[in-house]
C-alpha positions in Angstrom: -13.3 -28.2 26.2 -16.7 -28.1 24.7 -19.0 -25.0 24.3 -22.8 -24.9 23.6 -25.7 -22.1 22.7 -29.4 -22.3 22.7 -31.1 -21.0 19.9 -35.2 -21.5 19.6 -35.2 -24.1 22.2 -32.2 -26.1 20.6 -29.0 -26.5 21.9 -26.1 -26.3 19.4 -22.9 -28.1 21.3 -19.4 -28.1 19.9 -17.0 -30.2 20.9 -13.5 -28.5 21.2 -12.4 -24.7 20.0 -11.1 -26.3 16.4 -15.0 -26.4 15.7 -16.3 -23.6 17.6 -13.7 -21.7 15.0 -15.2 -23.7 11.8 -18.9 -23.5 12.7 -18.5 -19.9 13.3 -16.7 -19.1 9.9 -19.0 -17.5 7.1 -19.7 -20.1 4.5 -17.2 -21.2 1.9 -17.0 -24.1 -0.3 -13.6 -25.2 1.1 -14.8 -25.8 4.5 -17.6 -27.6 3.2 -15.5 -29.8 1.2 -13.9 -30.5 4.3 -16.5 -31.8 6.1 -15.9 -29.0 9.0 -18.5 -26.1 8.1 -21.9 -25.2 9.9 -24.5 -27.5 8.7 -27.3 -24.6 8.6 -27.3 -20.3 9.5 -28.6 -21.0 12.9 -25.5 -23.5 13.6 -23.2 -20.4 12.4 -24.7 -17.9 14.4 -24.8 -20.2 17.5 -21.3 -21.0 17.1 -21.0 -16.6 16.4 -22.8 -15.9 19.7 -20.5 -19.1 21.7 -17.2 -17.1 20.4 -18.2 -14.4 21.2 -18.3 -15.1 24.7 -14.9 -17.1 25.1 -11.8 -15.4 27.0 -8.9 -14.3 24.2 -6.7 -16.3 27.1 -8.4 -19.6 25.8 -6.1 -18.9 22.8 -2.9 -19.3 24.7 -4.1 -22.5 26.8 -5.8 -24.5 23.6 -3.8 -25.3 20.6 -6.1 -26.2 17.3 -2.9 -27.9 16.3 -0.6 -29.7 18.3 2.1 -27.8 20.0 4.0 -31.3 19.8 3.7 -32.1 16.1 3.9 -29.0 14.7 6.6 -26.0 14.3 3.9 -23.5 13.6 2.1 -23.8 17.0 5.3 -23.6 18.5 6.4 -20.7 16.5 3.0 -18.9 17.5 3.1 -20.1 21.2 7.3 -19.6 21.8 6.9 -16.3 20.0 3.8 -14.9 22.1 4.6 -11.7 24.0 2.4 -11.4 27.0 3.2 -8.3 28.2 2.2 -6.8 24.5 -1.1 -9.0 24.9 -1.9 -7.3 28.4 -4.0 -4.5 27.7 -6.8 -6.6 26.0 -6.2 -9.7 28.1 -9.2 -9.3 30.1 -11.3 -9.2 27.0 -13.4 -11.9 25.6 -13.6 -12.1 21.4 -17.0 -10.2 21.7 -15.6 -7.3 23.9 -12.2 -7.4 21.8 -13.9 -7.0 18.7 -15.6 -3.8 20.1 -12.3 -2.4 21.1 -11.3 -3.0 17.8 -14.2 -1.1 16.6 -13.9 2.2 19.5 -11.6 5.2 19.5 -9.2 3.6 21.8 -7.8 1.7 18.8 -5.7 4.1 17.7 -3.0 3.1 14.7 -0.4 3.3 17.6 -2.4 0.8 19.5 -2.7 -1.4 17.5 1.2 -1.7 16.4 1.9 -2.1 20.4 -0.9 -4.9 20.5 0.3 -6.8 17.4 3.1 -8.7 18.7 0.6 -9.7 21.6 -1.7 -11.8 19.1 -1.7 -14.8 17.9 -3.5 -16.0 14.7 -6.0 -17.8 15.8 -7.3 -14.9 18.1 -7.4 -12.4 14.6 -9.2 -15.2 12.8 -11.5 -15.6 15.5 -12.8 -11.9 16.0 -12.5 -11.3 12.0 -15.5 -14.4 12.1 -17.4 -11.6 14.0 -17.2 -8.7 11.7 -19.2 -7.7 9.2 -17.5 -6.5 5.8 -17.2 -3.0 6.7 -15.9 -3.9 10.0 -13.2 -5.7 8.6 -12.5 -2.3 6.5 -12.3 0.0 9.1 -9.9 -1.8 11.2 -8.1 -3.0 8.7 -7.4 0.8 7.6 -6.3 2.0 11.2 -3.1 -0.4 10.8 -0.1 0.4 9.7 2.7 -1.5 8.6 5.9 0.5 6.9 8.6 -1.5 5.3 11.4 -0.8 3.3 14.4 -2.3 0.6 15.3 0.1 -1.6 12.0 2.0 -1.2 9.3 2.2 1.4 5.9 0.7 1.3 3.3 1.2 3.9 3.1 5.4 4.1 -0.7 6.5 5.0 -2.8 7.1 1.7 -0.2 5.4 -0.9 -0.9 2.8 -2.9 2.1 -0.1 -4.0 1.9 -1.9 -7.5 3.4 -5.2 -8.0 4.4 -5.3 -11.5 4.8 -9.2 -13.0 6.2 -9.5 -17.0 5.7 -12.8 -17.2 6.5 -15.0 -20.7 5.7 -18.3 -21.1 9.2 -19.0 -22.5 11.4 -16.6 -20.4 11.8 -14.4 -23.3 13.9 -11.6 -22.1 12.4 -9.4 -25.3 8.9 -10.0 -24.3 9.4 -9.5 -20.8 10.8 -6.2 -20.8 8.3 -5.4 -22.8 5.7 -6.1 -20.5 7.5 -4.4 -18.2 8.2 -0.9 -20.3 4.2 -1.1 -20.2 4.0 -1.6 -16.5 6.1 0.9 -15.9 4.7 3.7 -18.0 1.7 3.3 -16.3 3.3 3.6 -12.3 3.2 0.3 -11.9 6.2 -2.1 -10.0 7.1 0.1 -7.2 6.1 -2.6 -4.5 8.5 -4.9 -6.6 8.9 -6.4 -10.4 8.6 -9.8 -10.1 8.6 -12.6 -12.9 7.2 -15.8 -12.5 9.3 -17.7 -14.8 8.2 -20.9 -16.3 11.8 -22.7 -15.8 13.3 -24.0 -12.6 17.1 -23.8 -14.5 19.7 -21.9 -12.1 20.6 -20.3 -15.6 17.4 -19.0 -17.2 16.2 -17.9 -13.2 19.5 -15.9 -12.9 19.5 -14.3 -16.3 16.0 -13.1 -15.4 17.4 -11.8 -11.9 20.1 -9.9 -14.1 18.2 -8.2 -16.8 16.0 -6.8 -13.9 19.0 -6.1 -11.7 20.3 -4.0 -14.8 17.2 -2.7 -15.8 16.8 -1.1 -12.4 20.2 0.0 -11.7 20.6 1.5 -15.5 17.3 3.2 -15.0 17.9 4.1 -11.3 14.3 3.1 -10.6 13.6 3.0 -6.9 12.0 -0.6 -6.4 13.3 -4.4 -6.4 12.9 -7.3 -7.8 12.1 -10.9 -7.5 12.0 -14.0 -9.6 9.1 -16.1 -8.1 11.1 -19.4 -7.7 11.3 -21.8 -5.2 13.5 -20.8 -2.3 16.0 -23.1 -2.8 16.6 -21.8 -6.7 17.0 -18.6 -5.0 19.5 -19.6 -2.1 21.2 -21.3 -5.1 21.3 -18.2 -6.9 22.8 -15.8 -3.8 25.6 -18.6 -3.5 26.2 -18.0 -7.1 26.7 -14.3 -7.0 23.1 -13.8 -9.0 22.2 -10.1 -7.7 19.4 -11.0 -5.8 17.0 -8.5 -4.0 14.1 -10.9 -2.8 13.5 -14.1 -2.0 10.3 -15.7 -2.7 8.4 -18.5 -1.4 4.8 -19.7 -0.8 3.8 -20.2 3.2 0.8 -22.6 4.7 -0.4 -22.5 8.4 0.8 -25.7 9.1 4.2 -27.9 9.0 2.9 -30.8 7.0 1.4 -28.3 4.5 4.6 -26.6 4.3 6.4 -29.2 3.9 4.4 -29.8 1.0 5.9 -26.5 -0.4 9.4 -28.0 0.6 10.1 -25.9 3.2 10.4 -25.9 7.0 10.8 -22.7 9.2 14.7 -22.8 9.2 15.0 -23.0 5.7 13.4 -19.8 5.7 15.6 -18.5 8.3 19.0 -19.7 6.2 17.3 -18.0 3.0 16.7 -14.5 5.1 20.1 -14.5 6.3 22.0 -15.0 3.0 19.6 -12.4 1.2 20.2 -9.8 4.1 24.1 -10.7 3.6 24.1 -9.0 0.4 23.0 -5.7 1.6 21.0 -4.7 -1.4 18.7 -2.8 0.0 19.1 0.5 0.1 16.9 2.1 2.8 15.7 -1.1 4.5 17.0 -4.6 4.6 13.2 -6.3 4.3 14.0 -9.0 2.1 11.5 -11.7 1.9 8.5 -11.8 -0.1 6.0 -14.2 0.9 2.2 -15.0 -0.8 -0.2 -17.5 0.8 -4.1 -18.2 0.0 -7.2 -19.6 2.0 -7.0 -23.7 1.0 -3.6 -24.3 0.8 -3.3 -26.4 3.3 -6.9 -28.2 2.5 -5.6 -28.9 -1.0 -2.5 -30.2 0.9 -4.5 -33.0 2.9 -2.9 -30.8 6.1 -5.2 -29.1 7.3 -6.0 -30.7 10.8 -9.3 -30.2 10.5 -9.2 -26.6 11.0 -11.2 -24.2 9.2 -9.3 -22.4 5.8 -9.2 -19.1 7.2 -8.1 -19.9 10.5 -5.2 -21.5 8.9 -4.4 -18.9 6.3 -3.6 -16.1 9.6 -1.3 -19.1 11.2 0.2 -18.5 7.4 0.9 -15.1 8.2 2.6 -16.0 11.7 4.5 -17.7 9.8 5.4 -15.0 6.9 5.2 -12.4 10.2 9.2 -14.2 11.3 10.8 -13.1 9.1 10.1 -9.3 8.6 8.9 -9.6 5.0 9.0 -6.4 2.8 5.6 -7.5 1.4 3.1 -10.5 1.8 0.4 -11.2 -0.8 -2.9 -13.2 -0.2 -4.0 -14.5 -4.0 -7.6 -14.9 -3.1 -9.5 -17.5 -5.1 -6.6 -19.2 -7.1 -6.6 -22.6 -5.9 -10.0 -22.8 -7.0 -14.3 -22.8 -6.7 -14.2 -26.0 -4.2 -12.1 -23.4 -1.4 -13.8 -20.1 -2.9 -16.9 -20.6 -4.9 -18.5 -17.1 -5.9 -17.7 -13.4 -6.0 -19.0 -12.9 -2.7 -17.0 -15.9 -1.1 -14.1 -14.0 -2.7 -14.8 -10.4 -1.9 -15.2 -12.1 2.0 -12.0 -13.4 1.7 -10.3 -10.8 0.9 -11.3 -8.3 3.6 -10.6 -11.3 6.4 -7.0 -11.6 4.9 -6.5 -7.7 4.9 -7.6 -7.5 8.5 -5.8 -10.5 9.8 -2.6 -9.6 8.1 -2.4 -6.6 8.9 -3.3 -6.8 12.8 -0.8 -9.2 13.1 1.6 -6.5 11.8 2.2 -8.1 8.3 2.4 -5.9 5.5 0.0 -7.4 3.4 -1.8 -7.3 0.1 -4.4 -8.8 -1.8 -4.5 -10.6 -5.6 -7.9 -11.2 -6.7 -8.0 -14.1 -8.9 -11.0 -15.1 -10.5 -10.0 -17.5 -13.6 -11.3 -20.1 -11.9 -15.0 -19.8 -10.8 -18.3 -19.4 -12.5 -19.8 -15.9 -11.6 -20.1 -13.2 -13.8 -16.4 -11.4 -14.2 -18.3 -7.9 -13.5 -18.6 -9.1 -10.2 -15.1 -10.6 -9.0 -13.8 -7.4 -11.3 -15.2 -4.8 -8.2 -13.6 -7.7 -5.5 -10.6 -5.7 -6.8 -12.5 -2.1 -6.2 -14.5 -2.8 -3.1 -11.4 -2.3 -0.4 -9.9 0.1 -2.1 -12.8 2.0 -2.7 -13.7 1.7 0.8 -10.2 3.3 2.0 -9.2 0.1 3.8 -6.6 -1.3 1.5 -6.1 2.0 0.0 -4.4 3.4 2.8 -1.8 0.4 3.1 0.6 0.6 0.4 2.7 -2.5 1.5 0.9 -5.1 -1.0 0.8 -6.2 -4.6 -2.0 -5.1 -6.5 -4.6 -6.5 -8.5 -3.7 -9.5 -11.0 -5.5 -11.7 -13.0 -3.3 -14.7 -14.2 -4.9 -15.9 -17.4 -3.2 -19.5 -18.3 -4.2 -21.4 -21.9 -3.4 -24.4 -20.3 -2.0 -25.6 -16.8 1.5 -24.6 -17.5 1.0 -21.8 -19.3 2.4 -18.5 -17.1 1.1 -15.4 -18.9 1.6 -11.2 -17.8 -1.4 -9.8 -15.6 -2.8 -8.1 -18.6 -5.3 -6.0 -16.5 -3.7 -4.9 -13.4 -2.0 -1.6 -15.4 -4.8 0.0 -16.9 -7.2 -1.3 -13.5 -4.4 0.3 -10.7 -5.0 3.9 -12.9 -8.6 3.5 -12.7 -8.0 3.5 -8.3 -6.6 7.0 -8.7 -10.2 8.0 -10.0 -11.5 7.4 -6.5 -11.5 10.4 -3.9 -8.6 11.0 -2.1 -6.7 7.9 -3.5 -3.3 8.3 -4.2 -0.8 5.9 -6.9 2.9 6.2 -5.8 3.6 7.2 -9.3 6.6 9.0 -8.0 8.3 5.7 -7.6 9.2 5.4 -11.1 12.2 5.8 -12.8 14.6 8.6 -12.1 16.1 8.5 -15.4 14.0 8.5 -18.8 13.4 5.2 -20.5 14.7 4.6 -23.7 11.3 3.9 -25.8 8.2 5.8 -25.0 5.1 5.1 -27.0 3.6 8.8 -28.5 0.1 8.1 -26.4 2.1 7.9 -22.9 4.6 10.4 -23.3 5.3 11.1 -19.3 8.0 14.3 -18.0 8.0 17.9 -18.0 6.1 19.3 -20.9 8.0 22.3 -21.1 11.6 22.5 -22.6 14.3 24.5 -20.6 14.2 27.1 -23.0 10.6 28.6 -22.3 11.7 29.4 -19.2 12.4 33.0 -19.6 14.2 35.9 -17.4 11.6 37.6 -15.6 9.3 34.3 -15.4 10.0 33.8 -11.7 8.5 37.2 -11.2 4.8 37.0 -10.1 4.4 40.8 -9.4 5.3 42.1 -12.9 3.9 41.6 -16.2 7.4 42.7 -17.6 11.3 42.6 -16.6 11.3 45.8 -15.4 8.0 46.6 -15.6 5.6 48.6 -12.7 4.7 46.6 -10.3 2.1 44.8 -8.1 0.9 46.7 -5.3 0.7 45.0 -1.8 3.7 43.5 0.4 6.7 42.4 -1.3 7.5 38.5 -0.4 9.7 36.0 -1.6 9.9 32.1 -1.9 12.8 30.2 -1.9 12.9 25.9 -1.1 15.1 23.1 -2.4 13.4 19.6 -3.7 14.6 16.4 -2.7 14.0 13.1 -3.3 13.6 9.9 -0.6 17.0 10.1 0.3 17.8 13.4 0.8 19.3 14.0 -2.6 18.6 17.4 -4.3 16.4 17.0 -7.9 17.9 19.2 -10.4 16.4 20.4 -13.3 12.7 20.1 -11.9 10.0 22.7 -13.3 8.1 24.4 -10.6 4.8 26.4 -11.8 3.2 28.6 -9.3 0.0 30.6 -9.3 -1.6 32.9 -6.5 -4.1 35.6 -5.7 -3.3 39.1 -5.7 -3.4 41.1 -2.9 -6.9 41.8 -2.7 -7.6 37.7 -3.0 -8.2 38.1 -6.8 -6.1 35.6 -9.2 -5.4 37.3 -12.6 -8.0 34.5 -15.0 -11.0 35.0 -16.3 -12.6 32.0 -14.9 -12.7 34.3 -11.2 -15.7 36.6 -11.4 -15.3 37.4 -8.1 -15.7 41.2 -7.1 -12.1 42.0 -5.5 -10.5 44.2 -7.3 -7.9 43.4 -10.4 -4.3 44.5 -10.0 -3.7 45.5 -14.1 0.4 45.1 -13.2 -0.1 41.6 -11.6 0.8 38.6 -13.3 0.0 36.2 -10.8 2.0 33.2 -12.1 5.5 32.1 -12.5 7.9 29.5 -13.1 11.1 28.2 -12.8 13.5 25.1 -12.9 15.7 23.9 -10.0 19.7 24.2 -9.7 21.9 21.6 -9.6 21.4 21.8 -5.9 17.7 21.5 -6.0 16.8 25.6 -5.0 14.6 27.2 -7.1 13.3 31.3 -6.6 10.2 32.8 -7.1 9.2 36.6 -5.9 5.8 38.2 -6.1 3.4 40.1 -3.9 1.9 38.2 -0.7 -1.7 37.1 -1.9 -5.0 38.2 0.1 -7.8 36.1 1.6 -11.1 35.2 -0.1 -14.3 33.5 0.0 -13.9 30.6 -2.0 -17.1 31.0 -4.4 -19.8 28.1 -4.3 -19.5 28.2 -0.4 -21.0 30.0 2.4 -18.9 31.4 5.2 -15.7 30.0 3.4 -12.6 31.8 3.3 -9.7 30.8 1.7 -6.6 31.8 3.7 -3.7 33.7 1.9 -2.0 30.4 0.0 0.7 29.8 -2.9 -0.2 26.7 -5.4 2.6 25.2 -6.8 2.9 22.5 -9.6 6.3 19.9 -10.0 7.2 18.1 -13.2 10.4 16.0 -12.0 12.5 13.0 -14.2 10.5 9.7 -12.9 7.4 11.6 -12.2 4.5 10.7 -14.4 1.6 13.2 -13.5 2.4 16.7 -12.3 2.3 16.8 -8.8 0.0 19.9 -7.1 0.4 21.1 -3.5 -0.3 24.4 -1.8 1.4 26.5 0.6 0.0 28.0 3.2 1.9 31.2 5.4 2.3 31.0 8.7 0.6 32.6 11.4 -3.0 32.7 9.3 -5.4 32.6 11.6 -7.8 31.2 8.6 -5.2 28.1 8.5 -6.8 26.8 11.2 -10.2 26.6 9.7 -9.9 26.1 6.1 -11.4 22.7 5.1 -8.5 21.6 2.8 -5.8 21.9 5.1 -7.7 20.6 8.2 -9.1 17.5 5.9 -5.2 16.2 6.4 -5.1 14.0 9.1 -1.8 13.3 9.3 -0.4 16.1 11.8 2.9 16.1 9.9 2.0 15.9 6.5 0.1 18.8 7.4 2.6 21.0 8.7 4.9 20.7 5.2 2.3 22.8 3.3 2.5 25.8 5.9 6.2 27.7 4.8 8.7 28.9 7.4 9.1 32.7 7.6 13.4 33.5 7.3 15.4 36.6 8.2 15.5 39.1 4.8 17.1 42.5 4.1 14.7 42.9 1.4 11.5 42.4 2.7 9.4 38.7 3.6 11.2 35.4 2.9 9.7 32.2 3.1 10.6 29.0 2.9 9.4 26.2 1.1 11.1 22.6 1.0 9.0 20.1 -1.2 10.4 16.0 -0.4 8.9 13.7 -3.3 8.5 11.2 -1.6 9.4 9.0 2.1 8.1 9.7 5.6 9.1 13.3 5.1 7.1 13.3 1.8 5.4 16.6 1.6 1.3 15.9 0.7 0.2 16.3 -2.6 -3.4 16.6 -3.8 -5.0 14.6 -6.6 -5.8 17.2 -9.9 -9.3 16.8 -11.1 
């Protein structure tokens, strides 16, 4: 079928929906390369304005790649679930893509409407948004999945760590991987691209990491980033295997370029899920993709890059991956020329992964093209910054592969120090809790990491808020006391955490110098305490129940009554600060902190839950680490 648009008296025609898709895409050296691209702006924005107007049904009855000769069509079209695809199938691209944008697409919509799409409808409207557009879809999806930890929690942010060595040296890549660590990276997985395709080297590598992670009890998996075949070879073998890698293309030729077909991917999933590794999911495939693949391949069909990287992702979308990486701009500057070809990219793979309900990340490599590094360096910055990728903690993040020669496979020297820098943005959040549960066996004196404060300075009386002294006078107000158990993701109780807490006294006045407030000072108040956790994760604390007050620098702010409490825990690099609120405050409601949680739930674990006492007000306070149940944290400044 052909379409057509008049702009300025000139009619732009195109002859089938293969290049409507092309003409519409924003410009890219690999689609010029191609042949397939908009010969001028006005061409692309007819071809915009032409998509715009076309039913998403059109999708389901015209194939850009034969249905006959290729097992990815037929995946998308056998696959298709029409009563998912119902609520928007009266829409055309335009009117979808303002859906997209409205209330009505909630995160719960969405995750009903995913199954419903196919790729080339989620390339189509992407061609339609503007960067920002892209962002703030993109950060209303959500896509959880889980092995032996879980990815994809609101406001976290997953690391892949990758110790590569040119020679497989297993020195040199654990200590790559000691540095990784120490700096929170490897919880979305440690994965080494090796430089051999030996059964033996590839399973020694799977071992050292298997041990490293068991020894260590770190709460992540690993992957060696060989063919899939290696790996199947591997699991037959008896090589403790967690993942199984593989590169994907949208189309059957290109992946059978990549010596794969869909059931070989089908037989690898099974025999990894056999193993039953995974301990709190059993996502076991890890798949990365990247716009060109198919191009580079001489399999592209004449279909536009993009387009064909989301059928990539129907593909990697099968199989229930635990994570799916896009490595935008690695093929090279004839698919994605510049920094802002790259930075497009980027944000279109984000948003088509993730609408399709593919947990999906992005690895900005720019070794390859000519711009200035500054600028491909914020490509790395600009969707997390903009709290799109940022909220989506199911990807590996950044990495800059930096090869002396074509077979050279070096570490990502930069993505350690460059993932700390994301925690330096507002409200972003590392999963640095997903780090080791037992201390490492080398740590460097500039990176020290753990409770600060040996067992012995905690004292007798330190739990105490309300005296100065054991057995000292006392605060005046009511008499309260807190009392919680920590656990970690699986329920376990965490012994021998330290727990710091600090409050107002009961006239809203915290015993520092730094509050010049004018409520009055308690002299027997101590207003701080602190304690370490049993071996069944309880800890204490008693004290006075701390007033209101206006919170200074603010008008009409008051601060409802509120505890603050500080955790050092084995595996946890940074302190990790939360509040508790009482309940029944009527200032809860309208204190900007607690309200600026959006998550209902995460919400309700900061307000404590008032218990039956003999000896005056108990509350209770459970604190989770980390999981769905995770209570929220706050970022210190």
């Amino acid at each position: 079928m052909a379409y057509a648009h008049t702009i300025s008296n000139r009619v732009y025609r195109f002859a089938d929906l293969t290049t409507l898709l092309a003409k519409a895409t924003p410009e890219r050296s690999g689609d010029q390369l191609a042949g397939i691209a908009a010969e001028s702006d006005k061409e692309r924005m007819a071809a915009r304005v032409a998509l715009a107007d076309l039913p998403l049904r059109t999708f389901l009855d015209e194939q850009i790649v034969p249905y006959e000769v290729d097992e990815v069509t037929r995946l998308i079209v056998d696959t298709h679930d029409a009563p998912a695809f119902a609520p928007i199938a009266h829409l055309t691209v335009g009117g979808w893509r303002d859906w997209l944008l409205s209330e009505h697409a909630t995160p719960d919509a969405l995750a009903a409407l995913a199954p419903g799409l196919t790729p080339e409808m989620v390339a189509a409207v992407s061609k339609l948004m503007r960067n920002q557009d892209l962002i703030v879809v993109a950060r209303k999806c959500r896509v959880v999945t889980r092995f032996r930890n879980t990815l994809g929690l609101p406001g976290r942010l997953a690391v892949r760590l990758q110790p590569n060595h040119p020679t497989d040296d297993l020195r040199g890549i654990a200590a790559s991987m000691l540095d990784g660590l120490l700096y929170g990276s490897g919880d979305a997985v440690i994965g080494i691209n090796p430089a051999s395709d030996s059964t033996a080297v590839l399973g020694s590598l799977v071992k050292m990491l298997a041990e490293v992670i068991e020894r260590y009890e770190i709460p992540t998996q690993s992957c060696v980033l060989t063919h899939v075949t290696n790996t199947m070879r591997m699991i037959e073998a008896g090589v403790p295997v967690d993942l199984v890698f593989q590169s994907v293309a949208g189309t059957e030729q290109a992946n059978k370029g990549f010596g794969i077909n869909l059931a070989l991917l089908r037989e690898a999933n099974d025999a990894a899920r056999s193993l039953k590794r995974g301990t709190v999911g059993d996502n076991v495939m890890y798949f990365e993709t990247g716009q060109g693949s198919a191009l580079s391949a001489g399999a592209h069909h004449r279909v536009d890059q993009q387009t064909l990287e989301a059928r990539a992702y129907a593909v990697a979308r099968e199989f229930e991956p635990l994570l799916a990486n896009t490595v935008v701009g690695f093929i090279g500057p004839e698919y994605l020329y510049n920094g802002k070809q790259i930075i497009r990219a980027g944000l279109e793979d984000h948003f088509c992964g993730k609408l399709l309900g593919l947990p999906i990340g992005c690895d900005i490599c720019y070794i390859y093209v000519s711009p200035r590094l500054a600028c491909l360096r914020r490509s790395a910055m600009v969707p997390r910054a903009a709290r799109a990728i940022r909220r989506e903690s199911s990807s590996s993040y950044p990495g800059e592969p930096m090869p002396t020669k074509p077979d050279d496979v070096l570490p990502h020297p930069t993505s350690f120090d460059s993932t700390e820098r994301l925690a330096q943005i507002k409200g972003y959040v590392l999963n640095e809790r997903r780090t080791p549960a037992r201390k490492l066996p080398v740590v460097t004196p500039h990176q020290t990491i753990g409770p600060f404060y040996p067992h012995h300075l905690v004292r007798p009386g330190d739990e105490d808020l309300a005296a100065r002294e054991v057995g000292g006078p006392r605060a005046e107000g009511e008499p309260m006391e807190i009392v919680g158990t920590i656990t970690d993701l699986s329920g376990k109780p965490v012994a021998g955490a330290l727990i710091e807490v600090w409050t107002a006294n009961a006239h809203g006045k915290y015993s520092h110098p730094a509050d010049h407030s004018s409520q009055p000072i308690d002299p027997n108040f101590k207003g701080y305490g602190r304690a370490i956790t049993g071996p069944s994760g309880t800890y204490r604390f008693v004290g006075i129940k701390p007033g209101a007050y206006p919170n200074p620098g603010y008008d009409n702010w008051m601060r409802p009554p509120h505890v603050h409490f500080s955790v050092y825990a084995a595996g946890v690099m940074h302190r990790l600060i939360t509040q508790m609120y009482f309940p029944g405050e009527s200032l809860n409601d309208i204190d900007p902190i607690l309200n600026g949680i959006d998550d209902l739930a995460a919400r309700a674990s900061l307000i404590a839950v008032e218990e039956k006492s003999d000896t005056g007000r108990r509350y209770r306070f459970d604190i989770v680490l980390q999981g769905e149940a995770e209570t929220q944290f706050f970022i210190e400044r």
